[in-house]
Backbone as CSV, one residue per row, in Angstrom:
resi,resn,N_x,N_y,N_z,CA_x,CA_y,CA_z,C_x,C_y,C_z
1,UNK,74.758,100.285,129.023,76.142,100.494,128.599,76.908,99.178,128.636
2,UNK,76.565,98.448,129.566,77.302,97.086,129.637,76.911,96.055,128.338
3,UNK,75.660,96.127,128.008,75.550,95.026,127.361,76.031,95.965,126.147
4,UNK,76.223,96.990,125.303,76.634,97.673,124.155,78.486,97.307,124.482
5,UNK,79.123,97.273,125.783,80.676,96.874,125.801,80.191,95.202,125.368
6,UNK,79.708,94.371,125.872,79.426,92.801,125.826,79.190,92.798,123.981
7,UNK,78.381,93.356,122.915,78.344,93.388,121.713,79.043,93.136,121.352
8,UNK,79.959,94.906,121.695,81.290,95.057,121.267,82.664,93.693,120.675
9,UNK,82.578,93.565,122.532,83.455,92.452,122.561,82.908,90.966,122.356
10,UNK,81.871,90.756,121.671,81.552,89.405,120.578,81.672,89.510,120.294
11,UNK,81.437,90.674,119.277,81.339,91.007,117.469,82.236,91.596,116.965
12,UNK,82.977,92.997,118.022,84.200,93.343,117.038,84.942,92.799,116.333
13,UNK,85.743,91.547,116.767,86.813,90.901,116.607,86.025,90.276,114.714
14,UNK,85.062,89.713,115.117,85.011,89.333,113.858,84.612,90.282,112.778
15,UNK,83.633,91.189,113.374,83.328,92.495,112.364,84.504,93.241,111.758
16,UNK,85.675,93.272,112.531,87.076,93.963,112.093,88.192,93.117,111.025
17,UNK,87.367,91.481,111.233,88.423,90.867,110.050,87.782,90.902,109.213
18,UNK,86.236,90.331,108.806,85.822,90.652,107.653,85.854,92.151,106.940
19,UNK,85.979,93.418,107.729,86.278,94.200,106.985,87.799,94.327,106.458
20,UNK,88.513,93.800,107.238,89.726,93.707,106.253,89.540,92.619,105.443
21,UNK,89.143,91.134,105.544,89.292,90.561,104.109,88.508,90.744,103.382
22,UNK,87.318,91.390,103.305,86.941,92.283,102.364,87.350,93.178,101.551
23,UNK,88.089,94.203,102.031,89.082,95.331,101.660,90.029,94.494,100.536
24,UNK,91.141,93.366,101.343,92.332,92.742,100.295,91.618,91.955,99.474
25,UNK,89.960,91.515,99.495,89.651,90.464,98.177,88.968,91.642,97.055
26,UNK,88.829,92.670,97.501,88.462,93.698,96.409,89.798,94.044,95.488
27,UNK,91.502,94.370,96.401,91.918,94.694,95.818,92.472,93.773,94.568
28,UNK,92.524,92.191,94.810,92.779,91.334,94.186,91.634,91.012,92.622
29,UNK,90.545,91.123,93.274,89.162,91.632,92.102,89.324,92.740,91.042
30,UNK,90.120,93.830,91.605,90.409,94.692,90.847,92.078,94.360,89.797
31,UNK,92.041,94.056,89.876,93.795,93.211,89.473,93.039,92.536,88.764
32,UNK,92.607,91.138,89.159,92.039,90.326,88.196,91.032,90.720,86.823
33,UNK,90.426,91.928,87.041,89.459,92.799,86.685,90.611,93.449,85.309
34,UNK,91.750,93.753,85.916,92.616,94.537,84.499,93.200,93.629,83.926
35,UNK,93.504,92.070,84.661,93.933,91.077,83.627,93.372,90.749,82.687
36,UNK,92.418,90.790,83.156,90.821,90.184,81.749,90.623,91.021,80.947
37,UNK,90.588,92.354,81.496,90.716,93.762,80.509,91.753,93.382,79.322
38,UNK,92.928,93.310,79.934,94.224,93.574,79.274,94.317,92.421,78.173
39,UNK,93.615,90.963,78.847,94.019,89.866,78.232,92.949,90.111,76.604
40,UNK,91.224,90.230,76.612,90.485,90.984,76.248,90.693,92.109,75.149
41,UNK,91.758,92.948,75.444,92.303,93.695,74.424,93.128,93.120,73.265
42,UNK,94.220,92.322,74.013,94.750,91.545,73.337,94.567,90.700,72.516
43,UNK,93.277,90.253,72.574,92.519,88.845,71.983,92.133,89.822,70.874
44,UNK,91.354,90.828,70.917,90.701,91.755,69.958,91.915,92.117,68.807
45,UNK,92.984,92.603,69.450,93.892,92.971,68.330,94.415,92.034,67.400
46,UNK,94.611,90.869,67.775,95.204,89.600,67.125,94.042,89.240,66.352
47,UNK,92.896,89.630,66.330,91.484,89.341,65.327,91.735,90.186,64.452
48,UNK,91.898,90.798,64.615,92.172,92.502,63.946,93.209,92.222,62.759
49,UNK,94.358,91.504,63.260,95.369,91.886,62.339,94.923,90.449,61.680
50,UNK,94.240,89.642,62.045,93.770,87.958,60.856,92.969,88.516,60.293
């Protein structure tokens, strides 16, 4: 039991930030993900109407 608390307290700390900056660089991926979409659409229509 001691050495599973000793893990704990090495590894949580860092296991708990990479899951959050994991989490906020997905949501930013996904954003960037509909800019390119959006930008992408845009490019298509302006072909469209030349």
């Amino acid at each position: 039991m001691e050495q599973w608390l000793n893990l704990i307290g090495n590894f949580g700390f860092p296991i708990v930030v990479t899951f959050y900056l994991l989490l906020r660089f997905e949501k930013k991926i996904d954003h960037l993900t509909d800019a390119i979409n959006k930008i992408a659409t845009t490019i298509e229509k302006e072909k469209d109407k030349q």
